[in-house]
N, C-alpha and C positions, 0 to 999 in steps of 0.2 A: 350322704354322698350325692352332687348332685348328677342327676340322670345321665349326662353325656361323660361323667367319669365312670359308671356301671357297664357303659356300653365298650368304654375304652379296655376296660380292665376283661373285660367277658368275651374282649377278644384278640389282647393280648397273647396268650400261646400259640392260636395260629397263625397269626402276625409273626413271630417268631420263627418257628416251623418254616414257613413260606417265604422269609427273609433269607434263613440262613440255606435255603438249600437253593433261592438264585444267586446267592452270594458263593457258593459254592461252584455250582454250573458257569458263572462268570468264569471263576477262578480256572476250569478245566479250560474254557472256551481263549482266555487269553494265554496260558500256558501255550494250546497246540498250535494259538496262529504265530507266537514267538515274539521279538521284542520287535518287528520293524511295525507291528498294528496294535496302537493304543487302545487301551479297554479302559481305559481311567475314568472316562464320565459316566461308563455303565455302573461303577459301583454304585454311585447315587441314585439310583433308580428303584433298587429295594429298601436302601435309608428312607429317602423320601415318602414314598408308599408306607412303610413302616410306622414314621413316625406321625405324619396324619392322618392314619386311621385306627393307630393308637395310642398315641402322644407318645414323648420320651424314653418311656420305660418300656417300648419296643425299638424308637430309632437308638439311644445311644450304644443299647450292646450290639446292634449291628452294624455302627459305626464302627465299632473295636474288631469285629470278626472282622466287617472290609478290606482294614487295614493291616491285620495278619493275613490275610489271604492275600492280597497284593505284595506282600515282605515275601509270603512264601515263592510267590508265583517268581517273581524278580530273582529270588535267590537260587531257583529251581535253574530258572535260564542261566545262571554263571556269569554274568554282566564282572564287569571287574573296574573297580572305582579307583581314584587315583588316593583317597586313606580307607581303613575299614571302618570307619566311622560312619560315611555316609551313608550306607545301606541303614541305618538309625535313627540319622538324622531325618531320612529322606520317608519312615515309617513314624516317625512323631509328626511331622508335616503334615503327610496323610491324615494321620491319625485325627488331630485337628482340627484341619480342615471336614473332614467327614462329621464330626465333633459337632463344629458349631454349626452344621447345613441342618442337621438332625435337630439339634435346640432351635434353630429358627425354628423350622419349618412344622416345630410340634406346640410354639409361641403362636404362629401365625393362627394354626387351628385351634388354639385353647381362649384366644382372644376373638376368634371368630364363633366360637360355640359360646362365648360369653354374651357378646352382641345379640347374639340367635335368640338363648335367653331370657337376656332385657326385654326385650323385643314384643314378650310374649305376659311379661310381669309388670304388676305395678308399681311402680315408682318407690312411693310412699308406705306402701304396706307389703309388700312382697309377695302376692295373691297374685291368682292370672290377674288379665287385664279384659278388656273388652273384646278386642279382638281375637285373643285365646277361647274364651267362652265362646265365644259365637263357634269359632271351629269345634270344641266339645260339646256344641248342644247338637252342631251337623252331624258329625260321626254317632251320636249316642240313636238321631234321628234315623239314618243308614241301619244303626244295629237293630234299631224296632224291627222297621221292613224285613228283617231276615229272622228276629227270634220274638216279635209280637210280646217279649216282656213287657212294661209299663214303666213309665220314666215322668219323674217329678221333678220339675223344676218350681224355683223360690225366687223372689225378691224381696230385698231385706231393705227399708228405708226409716233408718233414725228419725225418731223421731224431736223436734224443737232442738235440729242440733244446733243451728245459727245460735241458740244461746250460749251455748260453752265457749265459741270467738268470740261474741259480746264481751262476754262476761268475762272470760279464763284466757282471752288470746288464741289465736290461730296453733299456735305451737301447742296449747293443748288439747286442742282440737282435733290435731293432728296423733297426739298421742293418744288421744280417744279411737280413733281410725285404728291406728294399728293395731291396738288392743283389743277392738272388737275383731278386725282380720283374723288375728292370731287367735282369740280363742274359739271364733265360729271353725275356724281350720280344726284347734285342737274336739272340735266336737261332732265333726263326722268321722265317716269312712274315709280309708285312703283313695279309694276310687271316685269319692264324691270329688268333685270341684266347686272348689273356694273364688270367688271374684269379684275385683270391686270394679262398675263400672262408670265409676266419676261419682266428685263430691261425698256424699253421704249414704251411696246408694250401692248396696253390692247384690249378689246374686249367687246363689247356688242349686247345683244339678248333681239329682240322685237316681245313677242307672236302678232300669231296674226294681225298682223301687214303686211297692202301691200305698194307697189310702192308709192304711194301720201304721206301717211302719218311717211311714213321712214326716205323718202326724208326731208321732214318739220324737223321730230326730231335728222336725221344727221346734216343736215346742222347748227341747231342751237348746236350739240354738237361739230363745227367745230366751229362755233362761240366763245364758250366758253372755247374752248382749246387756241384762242388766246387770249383772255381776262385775263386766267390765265398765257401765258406767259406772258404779258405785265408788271403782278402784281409783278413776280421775278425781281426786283431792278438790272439794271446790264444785263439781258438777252443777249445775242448775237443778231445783226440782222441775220431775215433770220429762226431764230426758229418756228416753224409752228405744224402742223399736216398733216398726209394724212388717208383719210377715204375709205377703200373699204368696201363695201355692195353688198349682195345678199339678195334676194328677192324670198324664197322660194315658189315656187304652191303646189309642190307636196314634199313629204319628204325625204329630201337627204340619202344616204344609212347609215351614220353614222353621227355622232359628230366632229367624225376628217373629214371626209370628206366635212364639214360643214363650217368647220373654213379654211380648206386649199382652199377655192373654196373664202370666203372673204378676206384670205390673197393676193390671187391671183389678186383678183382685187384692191387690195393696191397697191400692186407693178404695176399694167399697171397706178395709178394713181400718183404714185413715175417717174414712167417714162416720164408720162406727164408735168412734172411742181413742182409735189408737193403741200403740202397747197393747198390741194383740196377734194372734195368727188367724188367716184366713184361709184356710184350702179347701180347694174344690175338685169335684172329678169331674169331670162333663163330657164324659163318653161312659161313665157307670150305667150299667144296668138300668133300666126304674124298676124299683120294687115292685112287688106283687104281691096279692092277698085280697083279701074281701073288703068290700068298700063301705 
């Protein structure tokens, strides 16, 4: 479910609650001033409210209470129509109308939480994006300063992937991306963060997280980066991954400088060989003992 429908749904009932008892208060409020002072466009004010900040399945049933409480109210004051039909007519009208304010207006928000999103994922593979990461490597940065845990981030760069567009076409190239996206996702934690930031080159951040236990979930995302080349039909030999990692003690001065400090030990691990991890701690301790 994604995120902004958990949020919807988790607040649902008091949305509800908080609907129907200004939907309610309306109704006393237009009752006592009597029919010469219209209340009609306050009913939309709790729909409204209702339905963007919890989509539909808070506006529409208070679109339907609205419009019983306005029948009531009307029917309450003794108005006298010229057939008795229209006091029915004149409550499905309502009704309706309140109806379709509530579907927009929970349209508008469900197509603006989509955009929000996009916004934040990539394209191609459905992982953050760049600029998502950078904001979770700030906040994880923030959470140091307050709980001095340790936080490891990665950079993952394919290795000889120009050969698979050479060779297989861009389209499986592209299938190669996602594949590897999807399964470095399926191979951490739910709190780690997944992301690709351009071309061949993704990135991942593990709160929290020191030397021993980095190590364990690099290496099996170095595992799984081969697993998904092997799965592209056709692969080039020689297609791999290299993984650099640091292993933060204390909190790097930035986000960029965070990433360029894991980039960095990619490349001394490119330089090595390739198809490999490199991680490093460089605020560790130095050992001691007798020389």
């Amino acid at each position: 479910m994604p995120e902004n429908e958990k949020h919807s749904d988790a607040r649902l009932g008091p949305t509800l609650l908080g609907g129907l008892a200004s939907i309610a208060v309306l109704g006393a409020i237009d009752h006592a001033t009597g029919v010469e002072i219209s209340f009609s466009i306050f009913y939309l004010a709790p729909i409204g409210v209702a339905a963007w900040v919890a989509g539909r399945k808070a506006g529409l049933p208070l679109a339907v209470a609205a419009a019983l409480v306005w029948g009531l109210v009307e029917r309450e004051e003794g108005l006298r129509f010229s057939s008795p039909l229209i006091p029915f007519w004149n409550a499905l009208v309502r009704l309706g109308f309140f109806l379709i304010t509530a579907w927009l207006i929970s349209e508008v928000r469900r197509m603006h939480a989509r955009e929000r999103h996009l916004a934040r994922r990539d394209a191609l593979t459905g992982v953050a994006n760049a600029r998502s990461f950078l904001e979770a490597v700030d906040r994880e940065i923030a959470r140091m300063h307050r709980s001095g845990a340790p936080l490891t981030l990665a950079y993952v760069d394919l290795d000889r992937f120009k050969g698979v567009n050479d060779t297989l076409g861009h389209a499986a190239g592209d299938q190669l991306l996602r594949e590897v996206a999807t399964r470095l996702t399926g191979s951490v934690r739910a709190v780690d963060v997944v992301a690709r930031l351009g071309g061949d080159e993704f990135a991942m951040l593990f709160p929290e997280t020191g030397a021993g236990p980095a190590s364990v979930a690099l290496e099996r995302c170095l595992d799984t980066v081969r697993a998904a080349v092997r799965d592209v039909e056709g692969a080039p030999v020689g297609v791999s991954a290299t993984i650099g990692g640091v292993v933060f003690r204390r909190p790097p001065t930035s986000s960029e400088a965070a990433i360029r400090a894991a980039d960095d030990r990619m490349y001394e691990g490119k330089r090595a060989g390739r198809d490999r991890l490199f991680l490093s701690e460089p605020d560790a301790a130095p050992a001691t003992g007798p020389r």
